[in-house]
N, C-alpha and C positions, 0 to 999 in steps of 0.2 A: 217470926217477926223480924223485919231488919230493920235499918235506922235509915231514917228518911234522906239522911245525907248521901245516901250511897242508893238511895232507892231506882233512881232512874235508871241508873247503868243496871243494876239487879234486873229492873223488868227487862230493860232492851235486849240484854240478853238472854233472857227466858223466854221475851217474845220470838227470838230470830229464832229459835230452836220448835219452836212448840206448832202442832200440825192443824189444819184447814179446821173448823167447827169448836176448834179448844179456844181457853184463855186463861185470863187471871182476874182477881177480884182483890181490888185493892181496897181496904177495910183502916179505917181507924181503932185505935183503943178500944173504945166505949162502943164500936160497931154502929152507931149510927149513921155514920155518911160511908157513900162508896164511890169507888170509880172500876167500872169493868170494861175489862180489853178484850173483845174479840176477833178471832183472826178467822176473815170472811173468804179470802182470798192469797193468791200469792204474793199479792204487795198491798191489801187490803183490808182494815182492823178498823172496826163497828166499837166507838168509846163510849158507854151510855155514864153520866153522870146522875148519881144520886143525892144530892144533902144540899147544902144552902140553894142551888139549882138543880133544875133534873132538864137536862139536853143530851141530846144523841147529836153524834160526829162519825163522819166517814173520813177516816184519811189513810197516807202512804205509809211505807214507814221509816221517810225521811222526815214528814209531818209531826210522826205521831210522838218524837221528843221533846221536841217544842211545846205541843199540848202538852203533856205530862207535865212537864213546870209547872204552867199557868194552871192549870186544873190542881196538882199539889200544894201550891201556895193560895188558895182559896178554900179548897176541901179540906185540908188539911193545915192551918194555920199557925195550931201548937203544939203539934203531936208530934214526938221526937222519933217516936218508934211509926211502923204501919207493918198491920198482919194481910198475908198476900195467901192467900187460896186458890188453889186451881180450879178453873172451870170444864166442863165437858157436856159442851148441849146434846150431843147423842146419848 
């Protein structure tokens, strides 16, 4: 779990490291909403949103900090902490 104040910079740099088919799943508390990152490509990350909305996003990953705000400050509203899981679709 890390604190959401520091969350962004945590993913962005998990995401610059992490390889083609992997990702992260970023979880509240209670586990009911999500936001999951994955990296489609070399400059390429498939964001599907789960809880108040459920939308999928294609962006860069100059794009994809600016999402992460906006999508944390709606899915995420009061949660101080967010538990972060690694994903691996193969």
């Amino acid at each position: 779990m890390i604190d959401k104040a520091s969350a962004i910079e945590n993913v962005m740099r998990k995401l610059k490291k992490i390889q083609v088919g992997c990702g992260l799943d970023l979880r509240t508390y209670k586990r009911d909403r999500s936001v999951v990152i994955l990296r489609k490509g070399e400059d390429s990350f498939l964001v599907i949103e789960d809880g108040f909305d459920n939308e999928r996003y294609t962006e860069d990953f100059k794009g994809l900090k600016k999402l992460l705000k906006k999508l944390l400050k709606k899915e995420f509203p009061r949660s101080n902490k967010i538990r972060v899981y690694d994903v691996d679709e193969g």
